[in-house]
C-alpha positions as CSV (number, residue, x, y, z in Angstrom):
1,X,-14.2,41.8,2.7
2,X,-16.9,41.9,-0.4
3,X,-15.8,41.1,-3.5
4,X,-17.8,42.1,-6.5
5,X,-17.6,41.0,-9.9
6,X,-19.3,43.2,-12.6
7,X,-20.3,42.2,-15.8
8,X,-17.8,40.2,-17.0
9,X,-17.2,38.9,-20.5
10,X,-14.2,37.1,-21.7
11,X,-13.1,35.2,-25.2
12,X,-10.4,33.4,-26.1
13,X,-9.9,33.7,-30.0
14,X,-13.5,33.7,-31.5
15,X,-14.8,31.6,-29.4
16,X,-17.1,33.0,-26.1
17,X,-16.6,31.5,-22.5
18,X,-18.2,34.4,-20.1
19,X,-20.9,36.7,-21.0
20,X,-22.2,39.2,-18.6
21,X,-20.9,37.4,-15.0
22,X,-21.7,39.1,-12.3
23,X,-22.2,38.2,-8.4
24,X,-21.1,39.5,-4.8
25,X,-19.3,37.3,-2.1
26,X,-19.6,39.3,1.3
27,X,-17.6,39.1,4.2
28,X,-16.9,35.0,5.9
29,X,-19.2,33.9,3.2
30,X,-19.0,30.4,1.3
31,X,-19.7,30.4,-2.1
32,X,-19.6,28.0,-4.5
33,X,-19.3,27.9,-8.3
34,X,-21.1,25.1,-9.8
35,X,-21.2,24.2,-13.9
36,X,-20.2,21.5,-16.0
37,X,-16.6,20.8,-17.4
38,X,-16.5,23.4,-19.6
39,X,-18.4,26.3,-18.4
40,X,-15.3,28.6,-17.9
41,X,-15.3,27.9,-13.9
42,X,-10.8,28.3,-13.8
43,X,-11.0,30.9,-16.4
44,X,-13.5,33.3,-14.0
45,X,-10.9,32.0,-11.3
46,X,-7.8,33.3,-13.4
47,X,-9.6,36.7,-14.0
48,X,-10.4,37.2,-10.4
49,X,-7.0,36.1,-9.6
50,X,-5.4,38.8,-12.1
51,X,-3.7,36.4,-14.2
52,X,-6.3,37.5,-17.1
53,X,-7.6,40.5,-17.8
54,X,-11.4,40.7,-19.0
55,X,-12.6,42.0,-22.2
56,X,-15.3,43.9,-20.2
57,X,-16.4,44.5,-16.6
58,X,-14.7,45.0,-13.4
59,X,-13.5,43.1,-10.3
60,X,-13.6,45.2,-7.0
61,X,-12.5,44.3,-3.4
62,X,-14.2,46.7,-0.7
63,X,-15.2,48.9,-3.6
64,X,-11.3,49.0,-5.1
65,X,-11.2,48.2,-8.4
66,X,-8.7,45.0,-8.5
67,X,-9.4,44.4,-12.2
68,X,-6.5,41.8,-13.5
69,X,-4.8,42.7,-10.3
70,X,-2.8,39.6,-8.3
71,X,-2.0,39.3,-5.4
72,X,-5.4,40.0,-3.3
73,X,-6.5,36.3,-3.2
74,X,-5.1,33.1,-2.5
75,X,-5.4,30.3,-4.5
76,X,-5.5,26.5,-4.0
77,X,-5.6,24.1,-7.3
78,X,-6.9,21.0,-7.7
79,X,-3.7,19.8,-7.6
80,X,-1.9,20.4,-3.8
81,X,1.1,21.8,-5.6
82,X,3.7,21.4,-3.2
83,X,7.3,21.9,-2.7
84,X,9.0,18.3,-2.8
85,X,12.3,19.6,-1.4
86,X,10.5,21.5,1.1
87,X,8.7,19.6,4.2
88,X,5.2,20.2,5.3
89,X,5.9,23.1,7.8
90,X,8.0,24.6,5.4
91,X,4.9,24.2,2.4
92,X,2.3,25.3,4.7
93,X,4.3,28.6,5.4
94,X,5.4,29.8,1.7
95,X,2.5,31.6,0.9
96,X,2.5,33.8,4.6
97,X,7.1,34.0,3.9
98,X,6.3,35.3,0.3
99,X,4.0,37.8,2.1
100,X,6.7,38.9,4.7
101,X,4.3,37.3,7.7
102,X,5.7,34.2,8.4
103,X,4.9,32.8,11.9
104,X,6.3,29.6,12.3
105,X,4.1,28.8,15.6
106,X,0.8,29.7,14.2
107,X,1.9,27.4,11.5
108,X,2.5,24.5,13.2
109,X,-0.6,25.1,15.7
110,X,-2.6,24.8,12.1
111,X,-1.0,21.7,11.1
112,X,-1.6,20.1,14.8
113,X,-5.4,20.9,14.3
114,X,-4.9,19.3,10.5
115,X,-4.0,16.1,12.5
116,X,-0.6,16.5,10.5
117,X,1.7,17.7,13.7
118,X,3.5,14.3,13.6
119,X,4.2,15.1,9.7
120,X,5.6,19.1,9.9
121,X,9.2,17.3,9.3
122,X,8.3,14.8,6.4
123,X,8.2,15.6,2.9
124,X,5.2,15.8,-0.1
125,X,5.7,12.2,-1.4
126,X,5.3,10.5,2.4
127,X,2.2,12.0,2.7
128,X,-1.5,10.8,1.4
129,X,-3.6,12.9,-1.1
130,X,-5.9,14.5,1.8
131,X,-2.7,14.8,3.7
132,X,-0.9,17.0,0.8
133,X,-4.9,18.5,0.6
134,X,-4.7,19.6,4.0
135,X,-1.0,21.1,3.8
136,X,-2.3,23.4,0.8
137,X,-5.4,24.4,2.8
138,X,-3.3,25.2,5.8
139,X,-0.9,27.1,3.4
140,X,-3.7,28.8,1.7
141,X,-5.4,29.8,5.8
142,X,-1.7,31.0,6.4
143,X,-1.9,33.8,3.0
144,X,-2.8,37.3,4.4
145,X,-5.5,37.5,1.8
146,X,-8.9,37.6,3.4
147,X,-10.4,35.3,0.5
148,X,-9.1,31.7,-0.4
149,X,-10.2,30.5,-3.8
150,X,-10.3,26.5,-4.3
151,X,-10.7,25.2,-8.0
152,X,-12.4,21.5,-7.7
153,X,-9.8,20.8,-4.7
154,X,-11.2,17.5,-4.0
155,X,-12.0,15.8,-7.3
156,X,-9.4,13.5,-7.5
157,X,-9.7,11.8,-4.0
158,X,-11.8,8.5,-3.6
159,X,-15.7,9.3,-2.2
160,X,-14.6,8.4,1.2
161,X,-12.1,11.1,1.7
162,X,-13.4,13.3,-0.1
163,X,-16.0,13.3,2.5
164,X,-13.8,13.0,5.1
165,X,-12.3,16.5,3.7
166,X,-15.3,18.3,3.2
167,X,-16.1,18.0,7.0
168,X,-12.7,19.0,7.9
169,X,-12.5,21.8,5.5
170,X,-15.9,23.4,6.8
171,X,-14.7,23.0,10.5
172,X,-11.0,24.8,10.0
173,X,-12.7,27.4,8.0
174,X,-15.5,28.2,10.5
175,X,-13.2,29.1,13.0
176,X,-11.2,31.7,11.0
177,X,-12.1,35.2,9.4
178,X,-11.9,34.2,5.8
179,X,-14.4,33.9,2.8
180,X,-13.9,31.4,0.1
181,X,-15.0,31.2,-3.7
182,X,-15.0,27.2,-4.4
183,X,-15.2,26.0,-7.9
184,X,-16.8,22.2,-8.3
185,X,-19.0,20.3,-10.7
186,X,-20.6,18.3,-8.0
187,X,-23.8,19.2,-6.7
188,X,-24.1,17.3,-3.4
189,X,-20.8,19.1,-2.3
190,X,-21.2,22.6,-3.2
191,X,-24.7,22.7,-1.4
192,X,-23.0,20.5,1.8
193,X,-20.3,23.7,1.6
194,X,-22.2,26.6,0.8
195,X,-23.9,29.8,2.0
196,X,-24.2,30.3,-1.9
197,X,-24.3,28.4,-4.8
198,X,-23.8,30.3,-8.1
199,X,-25.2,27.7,-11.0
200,X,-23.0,28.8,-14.6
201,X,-24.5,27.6,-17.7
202,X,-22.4,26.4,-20.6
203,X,-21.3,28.1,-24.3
204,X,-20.6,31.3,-23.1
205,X,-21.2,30.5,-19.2
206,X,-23.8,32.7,-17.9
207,X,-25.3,32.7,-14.3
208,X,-28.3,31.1,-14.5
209,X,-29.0,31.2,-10.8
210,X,-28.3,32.4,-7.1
211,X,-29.2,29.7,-4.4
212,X,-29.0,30.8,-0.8
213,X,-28.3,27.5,0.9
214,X,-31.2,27.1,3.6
215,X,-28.9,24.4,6.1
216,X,-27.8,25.8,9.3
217,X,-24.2,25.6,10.4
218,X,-22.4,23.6,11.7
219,X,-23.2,20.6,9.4
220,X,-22.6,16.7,9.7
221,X,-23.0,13.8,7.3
222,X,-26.3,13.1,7.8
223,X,-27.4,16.2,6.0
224,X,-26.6,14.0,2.4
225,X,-29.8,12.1,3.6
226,X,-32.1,14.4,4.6
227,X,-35.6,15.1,2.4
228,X,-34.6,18.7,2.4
229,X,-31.2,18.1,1.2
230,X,-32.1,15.9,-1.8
231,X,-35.2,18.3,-2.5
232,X,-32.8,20.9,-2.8
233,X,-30.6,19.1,-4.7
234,X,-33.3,18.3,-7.3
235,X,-34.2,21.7,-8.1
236,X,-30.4,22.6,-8.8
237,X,-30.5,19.5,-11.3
238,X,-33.4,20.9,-12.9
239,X,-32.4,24.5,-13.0
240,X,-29.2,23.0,-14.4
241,X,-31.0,21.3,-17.3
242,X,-32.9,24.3,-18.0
């Protein structure tokens, strides 16, 4: 799976948010999108997703043109967005029955490995935020699309879950087929995450960089102190300010 986005440029009204995005996610990659509040991060998401159509450029998948197209990602919001009538098994398998694929034991195999097998019976409100966090990962792992797109998934949790999350999240994702476009204002995560870190600027958002990520996989805590890690982390704050 490559996807490839061309060029884009999008308004709303008179006023500018993208000019001229472009940048290529290839196959099991992790990249991140990284800007302040502001920069049209969910707004690139919603035209990659199909739910906007760009004034200019073009969105392809494997070299298909997928220009405000749905259906050829999925999607996880900041919020977990589940079901509250539905329990976790059944949340974690809606986007693969909406798809036609639904397979029950690969679904409950995902939640045991989420640490949520106890939970597949109980419903949304019994359950913690990095509980309902891991549901809508599992559910988005469960999707037939090959790429998962997560806008800021993490930013409400408290520091210590969030890191707590990030580990988890890099561990069930390494050990599936799938490439992910993550969207975050935080700088310490989206270089902990990433193969790639796309820096937007701000009024339009342009890209002002693209950082290969130097760490080797797999990656623990201990990264965040590293020299290398906070070298790295200064340049992005620099380029950032630029």
């Amino acid at each position: 799976m490559t996807l490839q986005i061309e060029q884009l440029h999008h308004s709303f009204g008179k006023k500018k948010i993208l000019s001229n995005i472009s940048f290529t996610i290839e196959n099991g990659e992790f990249v991140s999108i990284l800007g302040p509040s502001g920069s049209g991060k969910s707004t690139l998401f919603h035209l990659i997703g199909g739910i906007l159509k760009p004034e200019q450029g073009k969105i392809r998948l494997n070299d298909w043109d997928i220009t405000n197209e749905n259906g050829h990602l999925s999607y996880m919001p900041q919020n977990p967005s589940l079901f509250p009538w539905r329990t976790v098994l059944q949340n974690a398998m809606l986007g693969s029955e909406l798809a036609g694929k639904a397979d029950e034991t690969k679904a409950i195999e995902l939640l045991q490995k989420a640490n949520l097998g106890e939970m597949i019976h109980a419903y949304p409100n019994q359950l913690s935020g990095g509980m309902k966090q891991r549901v809508a990962f599992v559910r988005a792992l469960l999707s037939p699309q090959s790429l998962i797109c997560l806008d800021e998934p993490f930013s409400a949790l408290d520091s210590f879950t969030k890191k707590e999350m990030q580990q988890w999240l890099l561990k069930t994702w390494e050990a599936y087929d799938k490439s992910i476009l993550f969207i975050t204002h935080d700088i310490e995560e989206a270089l902990f995450l990433s193969d790639h870190v796309i820096l937007l600027s701000i009024n339009p958002a342009t890209v002002k960089a693209s950082i290969k990520v130097p760490f080797k996989r797999p990656r623990d805590e201990q990264l965040y102190l590293s020299e290398e890690f906070l070298q790295w982390k200064r340049k992005i704050v620099e380029a950032l300010k630029e």
